[in-house]
C-alpha angles and dihedrals in degrees: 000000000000120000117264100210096056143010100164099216126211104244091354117157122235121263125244134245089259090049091049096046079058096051097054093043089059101036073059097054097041087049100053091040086060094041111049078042085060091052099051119357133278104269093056089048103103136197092245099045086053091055095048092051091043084051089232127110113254094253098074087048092060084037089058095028115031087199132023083238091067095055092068090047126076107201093124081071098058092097088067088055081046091056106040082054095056089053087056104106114267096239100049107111103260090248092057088052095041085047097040092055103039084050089054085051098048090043092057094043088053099041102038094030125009104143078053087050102048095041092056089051090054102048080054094061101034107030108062090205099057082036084060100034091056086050087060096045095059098068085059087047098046086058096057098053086038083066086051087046098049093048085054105042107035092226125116115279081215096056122104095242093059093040097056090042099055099043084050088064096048093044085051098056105046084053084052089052095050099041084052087059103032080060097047108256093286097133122076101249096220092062088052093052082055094049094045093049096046089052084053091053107035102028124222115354107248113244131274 
């Protein structure tokens, strides 16, 4: 759940004119999507009304989102998590470079959008087809940090143990997200990230 309008990235080149005409056609979608979802609900929120709000034809929505679903949700911007990770410095354990990165994300969701944020979290709890859409996203996502795992670790991003751990962290942290929203939003998301990523590392807390 990265932002879509900045991630300020360490080292990153500056976009051209065509990349940042992108940008800004898709930060328009995504803005009259939430906000005519806001106005009246998710399911009567239609692809043509979006366009017409976004002042584009439906076509370059579909072009942009091939599914509504997609709109309220941000996975094309996983790379920029991916290479935020690869400038984190090569000695640096694998779970201070995983925390530092998803913090600077939820920093920036929270800071930049967080209306935007809050309301994603939500659809994926309440709406099953964002809910399912966002199941089948995280196989794509799970092959890109796989990429991050394997450089640092030297293993093969095809083995079984990178697979299922990375897939264990992705898994983590959608279940981080949901249970962020399922409990209204009351926790500070960043403590739950922590929570979620030392379960990850450590395993079950023990009981009291």
């Amino acid at each position: 759940m990265t932002p879509a309008r900045s991630f300020p990235l360490s080292g990153a080149p500056q976009l051209g004119l065509r990349e940042r005409k992108k940008i800004k056609t898709r930060t328009a979608i995504r803005d009259a999507t939430y906000a005519l979802v806001r106005e009246q609900g998710y399911d009567a929120t239609t692809v043509e009304q979006i366009a017409e709000r976004a002042e584009v034809s439906p076509s370059t929505v579909f072009r942009y989102f091939p599914t509504k679903e997609d709109i309220v949700l941000t996975d094309e911007y996983d790379p920029l998590l991916l290479q935020e990770l690869r400038t984190r410095p090569a000695d640096e354990p694998w779970m201070d470079s995983l925390r530092y990165v998803m913090r600077k994300a939820i920093d920036l969701a929270l800071s930049e959008e967080a209306e935007a944020t809050r309301l994603r979290a939500h659809l994926m709890v309440q709406v099953p087809a964002v809910r399912s859409r966002m199941l089948e996203s995280m196989s794509a996502t799970g092959r890109m940090l796989s990429e991050a795992v394997a450089e640092r670790t030297g293993l093969d991003r095809e083995s079984l143990e990178v697979r299922v751990y990375t897939m264990g962290l992705i898994g983590g942290l959608s279940e981080t997200s949901l249970h962020w929203a399922e409990n209204d939003f009351r926790d500070d998301l960043r403590d739950l990230l922590d929570r979620a990523l030392t379960v990850l590392e450590h395993g079950l807390p023990g009981r009291a």
